[in-house]
Structure formats: structure tokens, C-alpha cells
N, CA, C and O atoms as CSV, one atom per row, in Angstrom:
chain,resi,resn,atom,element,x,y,z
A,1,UNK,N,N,17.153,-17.617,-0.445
A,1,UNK,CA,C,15.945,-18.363,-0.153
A,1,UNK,C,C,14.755,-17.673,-0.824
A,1,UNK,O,O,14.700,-16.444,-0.780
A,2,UNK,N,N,13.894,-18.305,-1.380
A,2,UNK,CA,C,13.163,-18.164,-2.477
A,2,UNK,C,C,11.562,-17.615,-1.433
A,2,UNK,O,O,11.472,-18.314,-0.424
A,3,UNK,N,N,10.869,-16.977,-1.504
A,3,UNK,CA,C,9.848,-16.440,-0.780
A,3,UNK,C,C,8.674,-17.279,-0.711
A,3,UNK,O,O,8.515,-17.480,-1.915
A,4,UNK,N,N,7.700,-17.935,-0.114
A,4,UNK,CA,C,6.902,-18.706,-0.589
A,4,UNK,C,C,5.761,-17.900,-1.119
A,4,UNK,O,O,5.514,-16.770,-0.698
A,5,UNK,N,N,4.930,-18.622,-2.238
A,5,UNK,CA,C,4.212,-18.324,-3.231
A,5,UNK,C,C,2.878,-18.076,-2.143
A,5,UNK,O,O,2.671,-18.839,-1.199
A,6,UNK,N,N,2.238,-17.182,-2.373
A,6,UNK,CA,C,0.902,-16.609,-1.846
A,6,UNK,C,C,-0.217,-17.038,-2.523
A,6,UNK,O,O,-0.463,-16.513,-3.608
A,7,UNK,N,N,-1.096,-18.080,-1.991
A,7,UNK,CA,C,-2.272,-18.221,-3.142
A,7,UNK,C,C,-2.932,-16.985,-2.947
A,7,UNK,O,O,-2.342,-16.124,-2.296
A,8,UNK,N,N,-4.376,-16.689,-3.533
A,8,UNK,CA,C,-5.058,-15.818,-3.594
A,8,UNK,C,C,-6.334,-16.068,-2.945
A,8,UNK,O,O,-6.962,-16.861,-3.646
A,9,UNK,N,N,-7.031,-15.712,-1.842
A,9,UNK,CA,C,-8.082,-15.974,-1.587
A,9,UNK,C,C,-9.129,-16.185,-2.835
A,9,UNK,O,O,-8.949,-15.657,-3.932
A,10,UNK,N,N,-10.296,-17.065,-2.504
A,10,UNK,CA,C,-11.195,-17.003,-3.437
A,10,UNK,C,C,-12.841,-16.077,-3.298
A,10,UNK,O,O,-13.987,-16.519,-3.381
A,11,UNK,N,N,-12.333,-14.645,-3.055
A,11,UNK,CA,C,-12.886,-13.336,-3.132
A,11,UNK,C,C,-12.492,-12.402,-3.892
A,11,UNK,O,O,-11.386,-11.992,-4.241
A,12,UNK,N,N,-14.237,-11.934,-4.243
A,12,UNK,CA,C,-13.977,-10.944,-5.366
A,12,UNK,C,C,-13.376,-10.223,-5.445
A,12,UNK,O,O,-13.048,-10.038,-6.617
A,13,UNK,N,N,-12.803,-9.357,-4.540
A,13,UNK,CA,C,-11.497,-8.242,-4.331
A,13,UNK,C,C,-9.919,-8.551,-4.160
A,13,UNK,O,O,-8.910,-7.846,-4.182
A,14,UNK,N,N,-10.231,-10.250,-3.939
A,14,UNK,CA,C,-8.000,-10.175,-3.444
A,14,UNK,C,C,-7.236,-10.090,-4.182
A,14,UNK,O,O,-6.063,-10.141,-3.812
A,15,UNK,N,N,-7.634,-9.880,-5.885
A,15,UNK,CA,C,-6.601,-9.964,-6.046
A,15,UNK,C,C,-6.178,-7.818,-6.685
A,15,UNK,O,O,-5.358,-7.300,-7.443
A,16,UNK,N,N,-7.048,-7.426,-6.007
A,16,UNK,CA,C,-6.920,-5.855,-5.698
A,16,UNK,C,C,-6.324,-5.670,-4.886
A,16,UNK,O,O,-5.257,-5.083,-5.065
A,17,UNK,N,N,-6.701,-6.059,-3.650
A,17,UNK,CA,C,-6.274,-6.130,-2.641
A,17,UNK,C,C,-4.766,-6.885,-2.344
A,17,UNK,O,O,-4.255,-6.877,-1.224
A,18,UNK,N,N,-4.219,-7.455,-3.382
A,18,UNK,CA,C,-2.971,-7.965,-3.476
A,18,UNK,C,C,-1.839,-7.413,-3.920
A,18,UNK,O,O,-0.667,-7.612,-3.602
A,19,UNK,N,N,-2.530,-6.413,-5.000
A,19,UNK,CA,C,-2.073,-5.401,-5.445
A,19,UNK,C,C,-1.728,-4.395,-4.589
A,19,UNK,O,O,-0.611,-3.884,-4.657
A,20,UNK,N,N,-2.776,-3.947,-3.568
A,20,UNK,CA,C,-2.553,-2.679,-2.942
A,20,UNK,C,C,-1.282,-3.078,-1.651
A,20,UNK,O,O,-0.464,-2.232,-1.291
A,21,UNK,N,N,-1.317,-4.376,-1.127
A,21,UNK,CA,C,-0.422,-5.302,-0.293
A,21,UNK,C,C,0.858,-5.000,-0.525
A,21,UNK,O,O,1.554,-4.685,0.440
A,22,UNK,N,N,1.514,-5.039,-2.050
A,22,UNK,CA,C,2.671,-5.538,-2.360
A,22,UNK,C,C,3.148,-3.867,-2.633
A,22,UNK,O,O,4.353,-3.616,-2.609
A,23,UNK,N,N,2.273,-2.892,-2.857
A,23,UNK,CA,C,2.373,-1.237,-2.746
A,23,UNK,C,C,2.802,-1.042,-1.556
A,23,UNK,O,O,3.884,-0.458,-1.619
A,24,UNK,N,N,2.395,-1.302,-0.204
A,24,UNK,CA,C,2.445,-1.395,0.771
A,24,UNK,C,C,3.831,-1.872,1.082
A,24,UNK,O,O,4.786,-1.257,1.556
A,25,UNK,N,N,3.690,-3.296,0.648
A,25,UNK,CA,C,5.640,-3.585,1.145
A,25,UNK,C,C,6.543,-3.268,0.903
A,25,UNK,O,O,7.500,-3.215,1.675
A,26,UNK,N,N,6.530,-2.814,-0.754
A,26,UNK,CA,C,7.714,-2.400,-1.559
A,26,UNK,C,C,7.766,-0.835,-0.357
A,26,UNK,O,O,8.882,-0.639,0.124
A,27,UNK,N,N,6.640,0.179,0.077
A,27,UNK,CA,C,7.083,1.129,0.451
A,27,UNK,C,C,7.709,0.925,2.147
A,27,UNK,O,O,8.382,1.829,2.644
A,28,UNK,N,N,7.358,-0.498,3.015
A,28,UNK,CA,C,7.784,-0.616,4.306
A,28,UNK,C,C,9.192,-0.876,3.952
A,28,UNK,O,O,10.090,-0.661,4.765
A,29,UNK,N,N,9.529,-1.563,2.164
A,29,UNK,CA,C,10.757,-2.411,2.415
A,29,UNK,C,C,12.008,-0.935,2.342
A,29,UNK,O,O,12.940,-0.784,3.131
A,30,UNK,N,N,11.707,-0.141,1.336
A,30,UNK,CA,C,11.922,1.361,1.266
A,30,UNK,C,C,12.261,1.910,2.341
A,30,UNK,O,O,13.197,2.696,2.487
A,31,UNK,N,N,11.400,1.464,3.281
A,31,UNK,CA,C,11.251,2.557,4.918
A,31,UNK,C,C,12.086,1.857,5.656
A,31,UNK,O,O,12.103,2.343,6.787
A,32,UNK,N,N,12.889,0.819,5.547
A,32,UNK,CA,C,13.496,-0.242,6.248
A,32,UNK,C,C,13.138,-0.993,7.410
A,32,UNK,O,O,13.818,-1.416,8.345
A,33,UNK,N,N,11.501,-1.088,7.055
A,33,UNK,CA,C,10.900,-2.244,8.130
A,33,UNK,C,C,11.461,-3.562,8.350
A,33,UNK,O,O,12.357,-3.771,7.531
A,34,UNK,N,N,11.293,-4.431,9.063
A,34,UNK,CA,C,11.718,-5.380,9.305
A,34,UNK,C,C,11.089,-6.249,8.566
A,34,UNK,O,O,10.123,-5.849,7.917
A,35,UNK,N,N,11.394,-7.306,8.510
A,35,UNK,CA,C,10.646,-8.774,7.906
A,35,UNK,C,C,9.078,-8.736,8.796
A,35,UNK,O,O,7.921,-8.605,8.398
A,36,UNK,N,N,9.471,-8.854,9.696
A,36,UNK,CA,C,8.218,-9.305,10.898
A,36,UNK,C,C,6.996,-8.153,10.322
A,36,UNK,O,O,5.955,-8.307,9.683
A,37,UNK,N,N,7.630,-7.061,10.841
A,37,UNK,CA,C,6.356,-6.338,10.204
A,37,UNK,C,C,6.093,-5.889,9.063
A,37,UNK,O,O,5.314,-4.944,8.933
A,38,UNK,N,N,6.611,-6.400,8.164
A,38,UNK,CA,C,6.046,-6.489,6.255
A,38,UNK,C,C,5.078,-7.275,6.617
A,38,UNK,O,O,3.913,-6.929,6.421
A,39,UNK,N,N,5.314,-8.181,7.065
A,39,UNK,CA,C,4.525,-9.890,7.201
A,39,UNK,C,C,3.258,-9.208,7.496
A,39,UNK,O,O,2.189,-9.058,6.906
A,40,UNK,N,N,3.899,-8.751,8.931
A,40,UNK,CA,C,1.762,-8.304,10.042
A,40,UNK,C,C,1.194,-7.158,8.900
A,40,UNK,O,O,0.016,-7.185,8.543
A,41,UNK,N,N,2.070,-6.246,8.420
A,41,UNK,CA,C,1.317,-5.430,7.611
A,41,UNK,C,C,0.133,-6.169,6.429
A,41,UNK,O,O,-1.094,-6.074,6.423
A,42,UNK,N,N,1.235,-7.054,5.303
A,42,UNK,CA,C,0.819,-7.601,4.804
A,42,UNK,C,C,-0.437,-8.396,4.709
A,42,UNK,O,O,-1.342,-8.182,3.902
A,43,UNK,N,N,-0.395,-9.648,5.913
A,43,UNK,CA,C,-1.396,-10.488,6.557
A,43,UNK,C,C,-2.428,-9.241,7.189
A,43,UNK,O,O,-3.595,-9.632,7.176
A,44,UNK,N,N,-2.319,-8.224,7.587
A,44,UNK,CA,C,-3.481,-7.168,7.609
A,44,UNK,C,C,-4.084,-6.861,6.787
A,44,UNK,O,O,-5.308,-6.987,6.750
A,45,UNK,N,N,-3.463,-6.429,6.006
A,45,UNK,CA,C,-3.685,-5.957,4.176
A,45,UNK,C,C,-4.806,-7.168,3.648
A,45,UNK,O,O,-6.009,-6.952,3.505
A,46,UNK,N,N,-4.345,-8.061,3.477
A,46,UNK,CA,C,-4.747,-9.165,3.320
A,46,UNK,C,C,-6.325,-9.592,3.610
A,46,UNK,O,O,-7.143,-9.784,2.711
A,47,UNK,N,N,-6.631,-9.716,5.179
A,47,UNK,CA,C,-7.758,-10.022,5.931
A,47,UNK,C,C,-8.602,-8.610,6.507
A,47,UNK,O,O,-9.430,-8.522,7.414
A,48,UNK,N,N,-7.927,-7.358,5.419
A,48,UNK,CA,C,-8.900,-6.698,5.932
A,48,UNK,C,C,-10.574,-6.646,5.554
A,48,UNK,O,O,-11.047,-7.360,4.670
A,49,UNK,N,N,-11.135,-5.990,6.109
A,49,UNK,CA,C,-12.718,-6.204,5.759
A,49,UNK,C,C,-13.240,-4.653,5.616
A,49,UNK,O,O,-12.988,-3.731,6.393
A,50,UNK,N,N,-14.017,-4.608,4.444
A,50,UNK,CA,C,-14.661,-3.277,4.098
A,50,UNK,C,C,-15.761,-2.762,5.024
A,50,UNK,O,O,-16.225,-1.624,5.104
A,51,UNK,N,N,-16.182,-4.277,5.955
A,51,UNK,CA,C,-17.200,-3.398,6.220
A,51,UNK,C,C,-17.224,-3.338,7.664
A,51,UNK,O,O,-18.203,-3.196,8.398
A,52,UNK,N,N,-15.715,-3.496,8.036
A,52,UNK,CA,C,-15.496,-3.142,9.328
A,52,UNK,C,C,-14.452,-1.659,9.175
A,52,UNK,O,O,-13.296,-1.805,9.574
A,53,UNK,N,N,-14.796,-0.436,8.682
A,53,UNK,CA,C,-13.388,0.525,8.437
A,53,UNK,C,C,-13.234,1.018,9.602
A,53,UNK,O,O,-14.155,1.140,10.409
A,54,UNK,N,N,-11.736,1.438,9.859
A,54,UNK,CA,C,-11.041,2.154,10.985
A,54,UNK,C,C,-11.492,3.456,10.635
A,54,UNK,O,O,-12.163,3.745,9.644
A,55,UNK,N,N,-11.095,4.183,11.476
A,55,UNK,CA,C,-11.353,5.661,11.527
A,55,UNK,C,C,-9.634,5.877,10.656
A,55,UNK,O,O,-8.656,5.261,11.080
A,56,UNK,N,N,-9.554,6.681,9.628
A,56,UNK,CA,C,-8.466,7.183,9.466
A,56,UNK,C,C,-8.375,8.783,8.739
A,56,UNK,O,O,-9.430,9.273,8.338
A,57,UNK,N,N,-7.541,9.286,8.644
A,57,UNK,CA,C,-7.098,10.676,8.216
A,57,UNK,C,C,-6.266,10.977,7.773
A,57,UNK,O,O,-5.951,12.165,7.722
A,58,UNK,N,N,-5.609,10.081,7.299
A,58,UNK,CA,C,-4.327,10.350,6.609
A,58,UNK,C,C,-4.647,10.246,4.878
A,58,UNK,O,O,-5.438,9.471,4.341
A,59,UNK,N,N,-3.643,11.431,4.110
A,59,UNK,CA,C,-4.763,11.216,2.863
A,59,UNK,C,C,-4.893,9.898,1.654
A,59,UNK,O,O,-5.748,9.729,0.784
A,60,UNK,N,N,-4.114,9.373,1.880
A,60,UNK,CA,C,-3.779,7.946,1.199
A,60,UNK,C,C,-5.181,6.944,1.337
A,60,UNK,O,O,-5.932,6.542,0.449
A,61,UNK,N,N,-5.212,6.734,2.691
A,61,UNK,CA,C,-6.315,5.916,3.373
A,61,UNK,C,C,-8.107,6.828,3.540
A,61,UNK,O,O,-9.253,6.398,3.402
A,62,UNK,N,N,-7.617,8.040,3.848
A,62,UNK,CA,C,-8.672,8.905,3.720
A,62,UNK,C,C,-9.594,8.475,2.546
A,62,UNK,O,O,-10.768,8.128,2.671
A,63,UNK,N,N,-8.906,8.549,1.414
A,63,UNK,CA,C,-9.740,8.796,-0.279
A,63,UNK,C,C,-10.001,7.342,-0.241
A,63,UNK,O,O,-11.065,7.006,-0.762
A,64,UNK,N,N,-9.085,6.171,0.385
A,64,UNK,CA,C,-9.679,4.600,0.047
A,64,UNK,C,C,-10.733,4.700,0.623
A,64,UNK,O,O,-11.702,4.507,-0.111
A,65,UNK,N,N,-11.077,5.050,2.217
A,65,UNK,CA,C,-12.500,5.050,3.261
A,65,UNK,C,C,-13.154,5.779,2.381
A,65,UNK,O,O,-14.307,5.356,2.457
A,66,UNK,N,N,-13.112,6.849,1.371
A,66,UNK,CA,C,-14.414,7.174,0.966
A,66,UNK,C,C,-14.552,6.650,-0.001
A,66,UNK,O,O,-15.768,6.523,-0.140
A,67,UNK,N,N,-14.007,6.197,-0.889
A,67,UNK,CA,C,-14.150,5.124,-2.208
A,67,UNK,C,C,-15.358,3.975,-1.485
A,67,UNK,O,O,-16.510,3.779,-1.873
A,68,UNK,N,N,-14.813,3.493,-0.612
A,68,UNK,CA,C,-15.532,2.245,-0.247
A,68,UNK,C,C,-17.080,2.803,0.393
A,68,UNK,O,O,-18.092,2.128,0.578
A,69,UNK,N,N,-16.883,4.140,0.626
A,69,UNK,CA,C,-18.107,4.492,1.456
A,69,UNK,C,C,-19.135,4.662,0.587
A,69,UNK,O,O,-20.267,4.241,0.825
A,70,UNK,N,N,-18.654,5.596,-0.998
A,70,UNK,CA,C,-19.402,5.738,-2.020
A,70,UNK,C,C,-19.801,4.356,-2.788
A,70,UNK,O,O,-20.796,4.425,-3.510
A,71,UNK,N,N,-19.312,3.461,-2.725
A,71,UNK,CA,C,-19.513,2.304,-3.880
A,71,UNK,C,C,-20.541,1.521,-2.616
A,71,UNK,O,O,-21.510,0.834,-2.939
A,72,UNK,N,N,-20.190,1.730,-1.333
A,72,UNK,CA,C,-21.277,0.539,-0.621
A,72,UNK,C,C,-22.766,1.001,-0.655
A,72,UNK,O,O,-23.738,0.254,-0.548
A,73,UNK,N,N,-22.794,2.736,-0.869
A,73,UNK,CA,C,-23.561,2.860,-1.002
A,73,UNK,C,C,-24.558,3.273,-1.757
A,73,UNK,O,O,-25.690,3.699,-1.528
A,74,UNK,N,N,-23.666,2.983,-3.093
A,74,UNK,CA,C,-24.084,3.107,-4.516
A,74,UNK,C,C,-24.624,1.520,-4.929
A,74,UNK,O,O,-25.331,1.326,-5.918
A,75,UNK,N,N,-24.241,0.587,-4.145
A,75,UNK,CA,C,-25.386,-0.808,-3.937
A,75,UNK,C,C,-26.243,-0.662,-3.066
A,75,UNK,O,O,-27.064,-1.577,-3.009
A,76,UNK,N,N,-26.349,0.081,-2.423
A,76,UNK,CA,C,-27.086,0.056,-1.478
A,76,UNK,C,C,-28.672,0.540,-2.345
A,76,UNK,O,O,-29.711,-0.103,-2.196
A,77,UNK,N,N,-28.551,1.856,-3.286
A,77,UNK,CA,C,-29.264,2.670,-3.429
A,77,UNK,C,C,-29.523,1.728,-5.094
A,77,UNK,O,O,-30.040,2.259,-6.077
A,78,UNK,N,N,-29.099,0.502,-5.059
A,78,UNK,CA,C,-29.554,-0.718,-6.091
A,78,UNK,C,C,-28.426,-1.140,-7.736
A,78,UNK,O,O,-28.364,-2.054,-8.559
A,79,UNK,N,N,-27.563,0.465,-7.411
A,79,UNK,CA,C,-26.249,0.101,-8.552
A,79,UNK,C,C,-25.972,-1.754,-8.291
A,79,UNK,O,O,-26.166,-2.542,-7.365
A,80,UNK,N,N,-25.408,-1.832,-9.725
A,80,UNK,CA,C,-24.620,-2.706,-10.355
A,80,UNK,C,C,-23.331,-2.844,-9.238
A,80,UNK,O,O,-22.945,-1.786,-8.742
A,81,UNK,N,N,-22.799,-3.837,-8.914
A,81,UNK,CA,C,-21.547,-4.400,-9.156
A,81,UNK,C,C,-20.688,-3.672,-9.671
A,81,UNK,O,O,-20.046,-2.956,-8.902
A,82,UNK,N,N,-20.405,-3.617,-11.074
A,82,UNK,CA,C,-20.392,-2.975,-11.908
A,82,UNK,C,C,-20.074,-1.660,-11.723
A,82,UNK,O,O,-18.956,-1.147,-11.754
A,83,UNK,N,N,-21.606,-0.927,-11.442
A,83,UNK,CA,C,-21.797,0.575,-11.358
A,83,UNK,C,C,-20.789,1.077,-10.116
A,83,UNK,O,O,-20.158,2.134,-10.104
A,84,UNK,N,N,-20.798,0.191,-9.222
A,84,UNK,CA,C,-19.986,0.178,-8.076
A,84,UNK,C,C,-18.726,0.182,-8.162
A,84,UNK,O,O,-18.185,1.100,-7.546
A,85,UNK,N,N,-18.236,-0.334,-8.564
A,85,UNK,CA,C,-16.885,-0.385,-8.851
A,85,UNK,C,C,-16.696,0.404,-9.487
A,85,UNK,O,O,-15.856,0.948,-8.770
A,86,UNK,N,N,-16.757,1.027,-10.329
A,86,UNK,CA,C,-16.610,2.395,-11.147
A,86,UNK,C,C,-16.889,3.421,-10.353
A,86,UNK,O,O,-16.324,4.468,-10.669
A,87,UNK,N,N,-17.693,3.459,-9.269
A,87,UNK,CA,C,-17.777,4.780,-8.362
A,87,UNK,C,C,-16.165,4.275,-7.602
A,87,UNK,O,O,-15.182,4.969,-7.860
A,88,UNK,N,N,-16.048,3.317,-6.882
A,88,UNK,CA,C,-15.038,2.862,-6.036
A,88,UNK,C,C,-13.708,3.460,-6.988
A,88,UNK,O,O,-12.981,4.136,-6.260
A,89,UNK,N,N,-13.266,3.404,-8.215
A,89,UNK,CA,C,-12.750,3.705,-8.940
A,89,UNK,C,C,-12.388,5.291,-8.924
A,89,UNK,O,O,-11.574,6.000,-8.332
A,90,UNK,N,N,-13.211,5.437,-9.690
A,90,UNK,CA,C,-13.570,7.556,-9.691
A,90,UNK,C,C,-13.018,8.106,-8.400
A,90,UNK,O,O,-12.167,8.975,-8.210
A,91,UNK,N,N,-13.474,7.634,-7.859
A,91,UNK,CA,C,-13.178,8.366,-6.196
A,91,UNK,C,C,-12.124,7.992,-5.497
A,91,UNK,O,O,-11.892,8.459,-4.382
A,92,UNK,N,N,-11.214,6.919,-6.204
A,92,UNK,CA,C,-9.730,6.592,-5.626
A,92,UNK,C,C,-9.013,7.372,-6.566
A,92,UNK,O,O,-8.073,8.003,-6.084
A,93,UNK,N,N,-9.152,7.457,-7.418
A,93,UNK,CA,C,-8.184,8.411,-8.524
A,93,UNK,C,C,-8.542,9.490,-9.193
A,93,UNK,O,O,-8.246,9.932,-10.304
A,94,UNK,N,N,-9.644,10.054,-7.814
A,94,UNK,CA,C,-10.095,11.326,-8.297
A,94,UNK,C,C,-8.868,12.610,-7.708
A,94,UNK,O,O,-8.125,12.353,-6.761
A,95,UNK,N,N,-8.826,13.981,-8.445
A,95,UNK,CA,C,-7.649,14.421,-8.320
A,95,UNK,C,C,-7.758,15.686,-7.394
A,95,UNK,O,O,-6.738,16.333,-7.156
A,96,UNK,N,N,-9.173,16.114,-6.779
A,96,UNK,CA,C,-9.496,16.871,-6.293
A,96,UNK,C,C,-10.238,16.632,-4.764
A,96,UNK,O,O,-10.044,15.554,-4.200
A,97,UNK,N,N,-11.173,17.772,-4.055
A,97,UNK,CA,C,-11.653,17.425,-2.759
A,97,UNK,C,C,-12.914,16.611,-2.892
A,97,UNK,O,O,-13.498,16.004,-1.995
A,98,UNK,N,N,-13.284,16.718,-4.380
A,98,UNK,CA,C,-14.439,16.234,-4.100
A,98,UNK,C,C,-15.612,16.966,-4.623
A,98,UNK,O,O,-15.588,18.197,-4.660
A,99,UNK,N,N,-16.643,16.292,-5.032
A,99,UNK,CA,C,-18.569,17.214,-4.529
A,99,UNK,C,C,-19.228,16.189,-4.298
A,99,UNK,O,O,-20.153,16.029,-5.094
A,100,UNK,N,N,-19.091,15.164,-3.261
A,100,UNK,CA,C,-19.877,14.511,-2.386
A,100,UNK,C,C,-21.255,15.361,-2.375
A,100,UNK,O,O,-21.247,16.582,-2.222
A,101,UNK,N,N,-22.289,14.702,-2.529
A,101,UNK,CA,C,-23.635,15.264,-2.455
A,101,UNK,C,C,-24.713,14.394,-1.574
A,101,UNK,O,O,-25.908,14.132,-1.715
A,102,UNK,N,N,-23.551,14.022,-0.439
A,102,UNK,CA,C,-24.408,13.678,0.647
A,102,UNK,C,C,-25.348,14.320,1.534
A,102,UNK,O,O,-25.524,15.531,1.668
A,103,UNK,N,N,-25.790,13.598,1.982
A,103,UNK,CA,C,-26.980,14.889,2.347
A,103,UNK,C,C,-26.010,15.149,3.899
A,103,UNK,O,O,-25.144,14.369,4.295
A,104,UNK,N,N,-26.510,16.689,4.737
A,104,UNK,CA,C,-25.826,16.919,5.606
A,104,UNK,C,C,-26.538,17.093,6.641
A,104,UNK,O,O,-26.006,17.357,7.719
């Protein structure tokens, strides 16, 4: 039985976010999750929202929460789109702790 086809929301991020989804399943399908919860993972994955983030600590999700923390507030402070996404970028596939130069 053939899987049904997923449209793509019509937001600027899903089809990133579709990407990071199917990372996600291939590693639950790996872990020998069930169907059911690929699905809820997935459909989570899916409808999550940036500007509601969980608290997390694990380092996978860690470096995404600060990606998103640096780029929201690299619009904030009047960056590009653009400029934004390239911080969001840098800071997901950056290879070290960091020099955040937030103020403390």
C-alpha cells in the first residue's frame, strides 16, 4: 500500500520543515517506532510554531532553539529575511559552543 502524498503547507518554512520531518522518521523508523507515533511525531513536526519554543536540552534541538532565537532576533534588530536566514543557518551548522554576544 502506497503512502499518501503530503501536500505542503503554503508557508515560508514547510518545506524545511519537511525536510527536518522525514530526518525525524527515517530515525523513529530506525528506532522501531510504531506507525502511530511516526504519524504524531510527524504531524508535530509539521504544525510546529517558532514562536511558541519548548524548553529543550538535548543537543540536536538545543542548537535548533538557538538558531531560531538568533535569526528572530536578527529581524527584530531590522535584518533581512535574508540576513536571517543565514544567521538561522550559521548557527545550525555551526561546529562549536559558540560566541553568542548577548548581553548578560
Amino acid at each position: 500500500m502506497a503512502h499518501p502524498k503530503y501536500e505542503l503547507p503554503k508557508t515560508p518554512h514547510a518545506e524545511y520543515r519537511y525536510k527536518m520531518a522525514m530526518k525525524h522518521v527515517e530515525a523513529a523508523k530506525a528506532a522501531g517506532k510504531s506507525s502511530e507515533e511516526i504519524h504524531e511525531m510527524f504531524k508535530k513536526i509539521m504544525s510546529y510554531d517558532v514562536n511558541d519554543l519548548p524548553a529543550s536540552s538535548d543537543g540536536a534541538h538545543k542548537k535548533y532553539h538557538a538558531a531560531v532565537a538568533h535569526a528572530k532576533k536578527a529581524l527584530e534588530n531590522g535584518k533581512s529575511s535574508e540576513e536571517a536566514h543565514e544567521i538561522f543557518r550559521q548557527v545550525l551548522e555551526s561546529k562549536g559552543e559558540g560566541h553568542c554576544h548577548k548581553e548578560k
